[in-house]
VOKOLVEX-460529 format. One record per residue (C-alpha): residue number from 1; residue in one letter; y, z, x. Coordinates in nm, 3 decimals, padded with zeros to 5 digits, m for minus. Example, Ala and Ser with C-alpha at 12.3 -4.5 7.8 and 13.67 -1.06 7.14 Angstrom:
2
REC seq type      yy      zz      xx
REC   1    a m00.450  00.780  01.230
REC   2    s m00.106  00.714  01.367
//
This chain:
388
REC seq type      yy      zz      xx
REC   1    x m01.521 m06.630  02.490
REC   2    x m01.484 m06.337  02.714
REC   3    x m01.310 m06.074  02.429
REC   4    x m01.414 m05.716  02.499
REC   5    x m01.598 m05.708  02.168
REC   6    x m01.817 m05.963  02.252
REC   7    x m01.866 m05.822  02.619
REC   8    x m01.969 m05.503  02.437
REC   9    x m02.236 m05.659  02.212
REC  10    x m02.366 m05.791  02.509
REC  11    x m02.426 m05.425  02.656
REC  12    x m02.600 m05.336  02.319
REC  13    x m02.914 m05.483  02.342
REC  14    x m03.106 m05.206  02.387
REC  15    x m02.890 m05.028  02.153
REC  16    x m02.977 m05.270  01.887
REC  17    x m03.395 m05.241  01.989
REC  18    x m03.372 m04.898  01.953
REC  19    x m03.274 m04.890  01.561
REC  20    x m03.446 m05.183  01.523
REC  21    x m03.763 m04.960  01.588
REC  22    x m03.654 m04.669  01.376
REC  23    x m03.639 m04.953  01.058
REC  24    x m03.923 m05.147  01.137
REC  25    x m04.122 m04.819  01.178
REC  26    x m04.041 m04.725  00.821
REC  27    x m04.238 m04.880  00.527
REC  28    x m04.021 m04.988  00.311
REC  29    x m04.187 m05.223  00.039
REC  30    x m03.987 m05.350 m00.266
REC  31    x m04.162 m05.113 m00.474
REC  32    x m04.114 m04.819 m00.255
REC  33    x m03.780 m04.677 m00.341
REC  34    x m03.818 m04.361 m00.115
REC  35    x m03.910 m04.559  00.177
REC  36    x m03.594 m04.825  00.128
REC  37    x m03.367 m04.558  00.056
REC  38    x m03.533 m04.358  00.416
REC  39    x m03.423 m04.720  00.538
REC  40    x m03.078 m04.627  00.429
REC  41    x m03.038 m04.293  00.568
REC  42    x m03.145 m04.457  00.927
REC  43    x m02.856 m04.674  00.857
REC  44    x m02.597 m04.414  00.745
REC  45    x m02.675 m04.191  01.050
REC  46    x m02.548 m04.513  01.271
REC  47    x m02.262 m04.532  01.065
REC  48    x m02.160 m04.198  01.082
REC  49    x m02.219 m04.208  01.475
REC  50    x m01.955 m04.516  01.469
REC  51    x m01.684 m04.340  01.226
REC  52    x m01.775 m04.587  00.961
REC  53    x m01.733 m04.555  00.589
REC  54    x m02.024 m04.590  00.399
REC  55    x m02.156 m04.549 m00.012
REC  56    x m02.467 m04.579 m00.197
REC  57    x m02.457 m04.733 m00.541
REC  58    x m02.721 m04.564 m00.717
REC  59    x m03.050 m04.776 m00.861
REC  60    x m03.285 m04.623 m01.030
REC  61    x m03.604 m04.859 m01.028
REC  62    x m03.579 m05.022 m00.682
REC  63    x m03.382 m04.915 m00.367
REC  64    x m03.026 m04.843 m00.364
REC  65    x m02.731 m05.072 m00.290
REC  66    x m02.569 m04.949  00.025
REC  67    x m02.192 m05.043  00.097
REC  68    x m02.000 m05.029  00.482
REC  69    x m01.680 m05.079  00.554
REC  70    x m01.425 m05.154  00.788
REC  71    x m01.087 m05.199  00.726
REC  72    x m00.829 m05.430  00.873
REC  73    x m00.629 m05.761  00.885
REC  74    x m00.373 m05.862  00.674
REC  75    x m00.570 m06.065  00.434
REC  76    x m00.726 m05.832  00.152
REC  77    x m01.058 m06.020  00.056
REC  78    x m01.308 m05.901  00.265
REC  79    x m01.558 m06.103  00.503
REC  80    x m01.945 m06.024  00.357
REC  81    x m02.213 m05.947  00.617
REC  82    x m02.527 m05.917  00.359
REC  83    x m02.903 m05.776  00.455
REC  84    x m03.205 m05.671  00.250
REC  85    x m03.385 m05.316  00.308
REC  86    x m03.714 m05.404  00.133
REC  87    x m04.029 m05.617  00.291
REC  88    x m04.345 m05.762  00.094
REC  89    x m04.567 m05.520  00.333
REC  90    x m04.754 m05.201  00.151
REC  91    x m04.704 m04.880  00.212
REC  92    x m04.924 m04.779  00.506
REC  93    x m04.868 m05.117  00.705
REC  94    x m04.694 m04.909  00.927
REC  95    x m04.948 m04.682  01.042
REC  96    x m05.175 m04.986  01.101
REC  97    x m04.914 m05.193  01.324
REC  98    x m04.613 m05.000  01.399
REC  99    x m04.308 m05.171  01.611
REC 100    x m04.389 m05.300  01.932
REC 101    x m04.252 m05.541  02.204
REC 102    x m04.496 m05.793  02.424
REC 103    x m04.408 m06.113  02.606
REC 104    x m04.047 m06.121  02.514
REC 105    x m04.088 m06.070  02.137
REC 106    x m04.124 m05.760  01.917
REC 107    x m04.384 m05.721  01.613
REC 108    x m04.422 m05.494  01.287
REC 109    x m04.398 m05.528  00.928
REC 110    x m04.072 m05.656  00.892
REC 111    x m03.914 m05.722  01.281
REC 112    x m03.796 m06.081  01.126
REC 113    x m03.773 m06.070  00.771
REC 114    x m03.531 m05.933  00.760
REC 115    x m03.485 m05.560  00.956
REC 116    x m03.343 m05.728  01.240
REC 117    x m03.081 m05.890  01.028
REC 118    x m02.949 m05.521  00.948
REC 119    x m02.925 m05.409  01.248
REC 120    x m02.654 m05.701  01.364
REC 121    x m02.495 m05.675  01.086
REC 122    x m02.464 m05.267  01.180
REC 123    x m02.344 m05.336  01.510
REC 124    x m02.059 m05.603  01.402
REC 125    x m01.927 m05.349  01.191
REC 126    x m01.971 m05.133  01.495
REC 127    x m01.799 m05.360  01.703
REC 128    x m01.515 m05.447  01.450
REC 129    x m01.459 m05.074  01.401
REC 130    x m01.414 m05.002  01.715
REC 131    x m01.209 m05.313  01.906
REC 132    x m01.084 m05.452  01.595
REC 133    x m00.900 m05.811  01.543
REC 134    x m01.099 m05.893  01.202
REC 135    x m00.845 m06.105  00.981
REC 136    x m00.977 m05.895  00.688
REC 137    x m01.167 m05.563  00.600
REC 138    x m01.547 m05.625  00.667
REC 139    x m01.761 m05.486  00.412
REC 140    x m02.156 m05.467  00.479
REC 141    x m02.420 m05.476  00.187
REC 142    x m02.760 m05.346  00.238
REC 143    x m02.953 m05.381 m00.049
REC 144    x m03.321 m05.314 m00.165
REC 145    x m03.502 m05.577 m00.352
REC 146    x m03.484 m05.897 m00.273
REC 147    x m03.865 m05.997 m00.183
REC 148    x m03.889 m05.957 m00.544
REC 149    x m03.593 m06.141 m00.682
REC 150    x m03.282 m05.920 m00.657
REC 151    x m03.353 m05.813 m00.988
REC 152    x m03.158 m05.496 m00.996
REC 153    x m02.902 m05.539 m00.675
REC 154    x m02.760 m05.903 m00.774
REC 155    x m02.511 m05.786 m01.035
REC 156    x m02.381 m05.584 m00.739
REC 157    x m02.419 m05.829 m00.487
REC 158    x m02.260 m06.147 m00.722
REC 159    x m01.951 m05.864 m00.775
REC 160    x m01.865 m05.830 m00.387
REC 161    x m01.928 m06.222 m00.377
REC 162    x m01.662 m06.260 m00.614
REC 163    x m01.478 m06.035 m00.375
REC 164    x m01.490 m06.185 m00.021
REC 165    x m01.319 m06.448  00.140
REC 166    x m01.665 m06.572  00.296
REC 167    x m02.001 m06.440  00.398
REC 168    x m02.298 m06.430  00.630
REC 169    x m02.638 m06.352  00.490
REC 170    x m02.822 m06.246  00.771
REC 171    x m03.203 m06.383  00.719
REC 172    x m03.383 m06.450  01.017
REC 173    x m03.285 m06.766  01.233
REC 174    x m03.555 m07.052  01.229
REC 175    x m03.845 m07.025  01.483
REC 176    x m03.606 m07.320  01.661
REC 177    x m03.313 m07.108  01.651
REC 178    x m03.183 m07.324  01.370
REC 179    x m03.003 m07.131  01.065
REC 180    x m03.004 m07.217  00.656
REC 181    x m02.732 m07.443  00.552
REC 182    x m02.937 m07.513  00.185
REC 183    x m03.220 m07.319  00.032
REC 184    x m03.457 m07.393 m00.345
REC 185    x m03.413 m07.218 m00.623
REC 186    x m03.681 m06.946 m00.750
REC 187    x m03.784 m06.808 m01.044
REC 188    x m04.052 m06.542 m01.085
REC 189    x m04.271 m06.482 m01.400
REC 190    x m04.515 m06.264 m01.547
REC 191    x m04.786 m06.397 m01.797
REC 192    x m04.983 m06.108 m02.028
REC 193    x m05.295 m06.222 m02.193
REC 194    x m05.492 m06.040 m02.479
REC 195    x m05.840 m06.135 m02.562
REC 196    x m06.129 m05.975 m02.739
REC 197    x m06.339 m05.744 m02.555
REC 198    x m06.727 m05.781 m02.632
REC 199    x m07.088 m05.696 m02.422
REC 200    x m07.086 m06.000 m02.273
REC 201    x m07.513 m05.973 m02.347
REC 202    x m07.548 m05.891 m02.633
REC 203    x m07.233 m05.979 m02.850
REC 204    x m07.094 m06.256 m02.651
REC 205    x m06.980 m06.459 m02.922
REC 206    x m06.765 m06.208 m03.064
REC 207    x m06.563 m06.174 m02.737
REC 208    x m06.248 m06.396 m02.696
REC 209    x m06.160 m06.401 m02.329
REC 210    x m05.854 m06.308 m02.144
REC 211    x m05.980 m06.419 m01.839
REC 212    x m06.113 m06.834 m01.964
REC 213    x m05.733 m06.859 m02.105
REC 214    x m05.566 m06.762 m01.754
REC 215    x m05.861 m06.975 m01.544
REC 216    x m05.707 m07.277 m01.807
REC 217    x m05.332 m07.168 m01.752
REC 218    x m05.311 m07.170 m01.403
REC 219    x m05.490 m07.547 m01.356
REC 220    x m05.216 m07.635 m01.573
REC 221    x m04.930 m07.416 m01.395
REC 222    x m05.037 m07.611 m01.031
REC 223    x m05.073 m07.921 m01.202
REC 224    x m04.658 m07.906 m01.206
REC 225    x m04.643 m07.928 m00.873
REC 226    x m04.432 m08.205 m00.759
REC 227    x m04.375 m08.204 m00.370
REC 228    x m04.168 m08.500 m00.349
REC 229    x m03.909 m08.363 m00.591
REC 230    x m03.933 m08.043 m00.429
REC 231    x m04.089 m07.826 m00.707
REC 232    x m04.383 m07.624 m00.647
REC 233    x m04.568 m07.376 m00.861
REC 234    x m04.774 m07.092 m00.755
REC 235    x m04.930 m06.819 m00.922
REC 236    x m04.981 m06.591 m00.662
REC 237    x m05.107 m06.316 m00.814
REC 238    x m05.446 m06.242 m01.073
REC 239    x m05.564 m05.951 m01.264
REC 240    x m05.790 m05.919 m01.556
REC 241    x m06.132 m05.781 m01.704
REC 242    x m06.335 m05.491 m01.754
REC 243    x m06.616 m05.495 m01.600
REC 244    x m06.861 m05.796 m01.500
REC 245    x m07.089 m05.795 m01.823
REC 246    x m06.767 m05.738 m02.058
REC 247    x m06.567 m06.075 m02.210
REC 248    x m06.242 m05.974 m02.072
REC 249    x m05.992 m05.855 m02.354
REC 250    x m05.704 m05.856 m02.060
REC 251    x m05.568 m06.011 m01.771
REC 252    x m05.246 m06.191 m01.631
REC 253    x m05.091 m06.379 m01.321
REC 254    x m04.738 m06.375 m01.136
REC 255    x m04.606 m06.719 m01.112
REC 256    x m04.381 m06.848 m00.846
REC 257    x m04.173 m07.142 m00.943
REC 258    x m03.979 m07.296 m00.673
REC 259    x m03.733 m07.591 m00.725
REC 260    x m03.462 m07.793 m00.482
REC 261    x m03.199 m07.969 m00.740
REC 262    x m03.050 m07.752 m01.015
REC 263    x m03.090 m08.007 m01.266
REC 264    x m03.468 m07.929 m01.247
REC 265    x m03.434 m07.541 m01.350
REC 266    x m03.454 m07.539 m01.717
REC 267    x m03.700 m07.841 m01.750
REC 268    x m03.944 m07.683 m01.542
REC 269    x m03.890 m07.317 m01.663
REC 270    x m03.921 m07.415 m02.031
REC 271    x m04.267 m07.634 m01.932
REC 272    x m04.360 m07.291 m01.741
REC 273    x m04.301 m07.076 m02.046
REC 274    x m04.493 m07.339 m02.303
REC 275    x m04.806 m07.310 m02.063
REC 276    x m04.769 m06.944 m02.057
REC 277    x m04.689 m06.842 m02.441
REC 278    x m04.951 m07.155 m02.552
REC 279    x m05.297 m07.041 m02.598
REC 280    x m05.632 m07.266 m02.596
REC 281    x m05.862 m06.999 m02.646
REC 282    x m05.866 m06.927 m03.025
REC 283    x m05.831 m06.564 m03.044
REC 284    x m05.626 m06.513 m02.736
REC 285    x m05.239 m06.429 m02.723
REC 286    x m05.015 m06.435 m02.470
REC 287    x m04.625 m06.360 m02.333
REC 288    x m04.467 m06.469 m02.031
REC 289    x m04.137 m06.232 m01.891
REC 290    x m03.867 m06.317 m01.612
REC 291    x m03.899 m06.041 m01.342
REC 292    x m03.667 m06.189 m01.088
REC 293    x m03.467 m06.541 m01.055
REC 294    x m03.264 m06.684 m00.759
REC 295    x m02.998 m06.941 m00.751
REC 296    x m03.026 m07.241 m00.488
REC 297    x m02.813 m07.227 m00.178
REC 298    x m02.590 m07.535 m00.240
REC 299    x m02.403 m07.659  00.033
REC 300    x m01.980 m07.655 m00.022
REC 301    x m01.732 m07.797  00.142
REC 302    x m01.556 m07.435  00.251
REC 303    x m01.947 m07.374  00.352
REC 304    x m01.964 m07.671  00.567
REC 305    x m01.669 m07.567  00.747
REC 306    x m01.794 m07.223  00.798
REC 307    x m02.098 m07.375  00.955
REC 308    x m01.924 m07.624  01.169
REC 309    x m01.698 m07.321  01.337
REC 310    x m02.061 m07.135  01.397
REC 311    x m02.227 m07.429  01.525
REC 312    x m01.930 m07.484  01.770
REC 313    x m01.910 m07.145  01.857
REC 314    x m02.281 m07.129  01.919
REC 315    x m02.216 m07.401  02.129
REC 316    x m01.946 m07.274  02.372
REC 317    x m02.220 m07.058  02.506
REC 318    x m02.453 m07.378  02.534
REC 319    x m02.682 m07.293  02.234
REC 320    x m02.725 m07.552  02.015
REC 321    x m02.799 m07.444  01.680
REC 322    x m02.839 m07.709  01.357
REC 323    x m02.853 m07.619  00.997
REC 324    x m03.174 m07.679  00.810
REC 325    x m03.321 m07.642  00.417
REC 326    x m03.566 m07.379  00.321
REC 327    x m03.809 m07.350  00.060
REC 328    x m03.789 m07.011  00.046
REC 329    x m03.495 m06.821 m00.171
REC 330    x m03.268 m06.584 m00.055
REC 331    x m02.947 m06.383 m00.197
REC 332    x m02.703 m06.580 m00.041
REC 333    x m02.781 m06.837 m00.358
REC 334    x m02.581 m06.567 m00.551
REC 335    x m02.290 m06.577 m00.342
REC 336    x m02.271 m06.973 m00.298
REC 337    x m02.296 m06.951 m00.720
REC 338    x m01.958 m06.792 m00.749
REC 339    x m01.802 m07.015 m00.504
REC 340    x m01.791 m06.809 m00.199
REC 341    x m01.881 m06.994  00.143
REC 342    x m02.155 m06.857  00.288
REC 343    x m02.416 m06.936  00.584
REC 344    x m02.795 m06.805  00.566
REC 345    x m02.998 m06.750  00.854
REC 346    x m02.787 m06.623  01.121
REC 347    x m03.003 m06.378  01.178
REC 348    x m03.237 m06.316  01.548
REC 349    x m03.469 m06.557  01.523
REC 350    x m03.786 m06.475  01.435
REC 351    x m04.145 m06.682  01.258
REC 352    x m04.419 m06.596  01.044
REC 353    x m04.234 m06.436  00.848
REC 354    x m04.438 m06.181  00.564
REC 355    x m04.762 m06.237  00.803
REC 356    x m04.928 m05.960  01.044
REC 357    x m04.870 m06.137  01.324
REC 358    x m04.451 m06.196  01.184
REC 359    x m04.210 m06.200  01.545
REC 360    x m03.896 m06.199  01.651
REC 361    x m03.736 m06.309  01.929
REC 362    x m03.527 m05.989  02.128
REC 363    x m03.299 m06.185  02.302
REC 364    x m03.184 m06.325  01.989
REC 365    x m03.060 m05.982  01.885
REC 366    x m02.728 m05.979  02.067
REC 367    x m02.678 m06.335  02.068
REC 368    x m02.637 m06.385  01.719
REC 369    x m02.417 m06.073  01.689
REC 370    x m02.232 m06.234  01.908
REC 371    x m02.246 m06.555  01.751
REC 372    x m02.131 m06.408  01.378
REC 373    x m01.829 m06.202  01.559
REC 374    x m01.725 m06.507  01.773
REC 375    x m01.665 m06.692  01.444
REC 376    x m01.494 m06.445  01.262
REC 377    x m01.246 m06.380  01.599
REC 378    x m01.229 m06.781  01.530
REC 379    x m01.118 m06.785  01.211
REC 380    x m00.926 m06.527  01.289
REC 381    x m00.661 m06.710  01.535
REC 382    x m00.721 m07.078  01.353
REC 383    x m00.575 m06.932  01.002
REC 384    x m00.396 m07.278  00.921
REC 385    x m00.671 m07.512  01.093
REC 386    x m00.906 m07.425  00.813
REC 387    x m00.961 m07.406  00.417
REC 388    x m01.177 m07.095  00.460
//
């Protein structure tokens, strides 16, 4: 394809390594809502410098929800380019490791997972905006949580799901280039435990500890592990005690349950939440809460299709690109849940992801730009070859 739009995302590169910089070099951990939100204003600053319309959807807890569109086309259901804000690194990582390009690649907290992902998804409404020829209006969603679940931006994401004709959720592309055509289901849990606190000297048998009843609940969380079936169990996360000669009256975990057919959701969750709320050491209690839940990526029929124009598309500039499943979750489980088509992973490819030493690869930045915009122009002038 030799479109001007295309021929122009090809001149962006640099462009595109430029604001990449300016997001990477902002913390921007889940828990950080200043720092998302700074991620946001980088973002609307672009916009504005492309004459694109652009809204923040107010959150209180976590980053906002930021909205971009572009109008056009005759259809009136809009194509959905979707990107989270937020990374698992702390504030500070910055400081320590700020962006930087060697050998082909660039580094920082964040450069794959998933700031690079924005930043395409920026310039294709860029692009759109200002050569046009998108069937329908474009709408963008950056959003700020979803290393911890999308618990307060997937009521707005499911809503412009329900909305679009398809979407893309830009993740980062495999280490082989490859994108995500099916991903697991997550679920993530917090367990409380309340002991009795005693001198662990001198009273010890009047102490009831926190910290024996977790030891017990998490050999019996792993122990649910199931690899073959796809289900794993993690509790990634310990706290507890008071000091080292004090029975510990407190302590709890974070749990990561992971799972690959739906059918497996409730058995496991329910087993999960008996471990948690069960106690073994008499005089203990304990609670277990939801913080954040994704849906599987399913594959569709409509999806399929939308794949199958990508992969051919990727193809006419001799890239071969295959779909893959992931064990990790990812919002676009949302959208497939209401029935939208969607493809996850189109992304610049990039590895190691939530690691120090996380890459991505900076050629990959206008290709798969490109490759996104190629398919829309597709199903743009194919409107009766496909059920999209």
């Amino acid at each position: 394809m030799t479109e001007p739009i295309l021929n122009w995302l090809d001149e962006q590169q640099e462009n595109m390594l430029d604001l990449l910089g300016d997001l990477v070099n902002i913390d921007s951990n889940s828990f950080d809502k200043a720092g998302v939100d700074r991620v946001a204003e980088r973002l609307a600053s672009f916009f504005d410098s492309q004459s694109i319309s652009h809204e923040n959807i107010p959150i209180a807890t976590h980053g906002d929800a930021m909205r971009a569109v572009v109008a056009g086309g005759k259809g009136n259901r809009p194509i959905l380019l979707c990107g989270h804000r937020d990374t698992v690194f702390p504030t500070g990582e910055v400081e320590k490791r700020p962006f930087e390009i060697l050998d082909g690649k660039a580094y920082g907290p964040g450069v794959a997972d998933m700031k690079p992902g924005l930043v395409i998804n920026a310039f294709i409404l860029a692009a759109f905006q200002k050569f046009g020829g998108q069937p329908n209006p474009i709408v963008g969603l950056f959003t700020g949580d979803e290393e911890i679940g999308s618990p307060t931006s997937q009521a707005v994401i499911i809503a412009e799901a329900r909305k679009a004709r398809l979407a893309f959720n830009s993740e980062p592309g495999r280490p082989n280039g490859n994108i995500v055509t099916k991903r697991k289901g997550g679920i993530f849990c917090h367990c409380d435990i309340q002991g009795v606190a005693a001198h662990s000297g001198g009273f010890f048998e009047d102490g009831r500890s926190a910290i024996e009843e977790l030891a017990r609940k998490i050999q019996a969380l792993h122990a649910l592990t199931n690899l073959d079936r796809g289900i794993t169990l993690n509790v990634g996360l310990v706290t507890g005690g008071q000091s080292v000669n004090t029975v510990a009256a407190e302590a709890s975990c974070d749990i990561d349950i992971r799972y690959r057919e739906s059918d497996d959701r409730d058995k496991i969750f329910n087993t999960v939440r008996r471990i948690c709320e069960t106690t073994s050491v008499d005089g203990t209690r304990s609670e277990m809460t939801v913080r954040g839940e994704f849906h599987p990526l399913a594959p569709s029929q409509q999806s399929a299709e939308l794949f199958d124009i990508y992969t051919k598309t990727a193809a006419a500039y001799n890239v071969t690109v295959k779909g893959e499943h992931s064990g990790g979750c990812a919002d676009s489980g949302f959208i497939a849940g209401v029935g939208t088509p969607v493809i996850c992973g189109v992304g610049p490819i990039g590895g190691n992801y939530h690691r120090a030493d996380e890459w991505m690869q900076i050629d990959s930045l206008a290709e798969r730009a490109k490759f996104i915009t190629a398919t829309i122009l597709t199903i743009a002038s194919q409107p009766t070859k496909t059920g999209l």
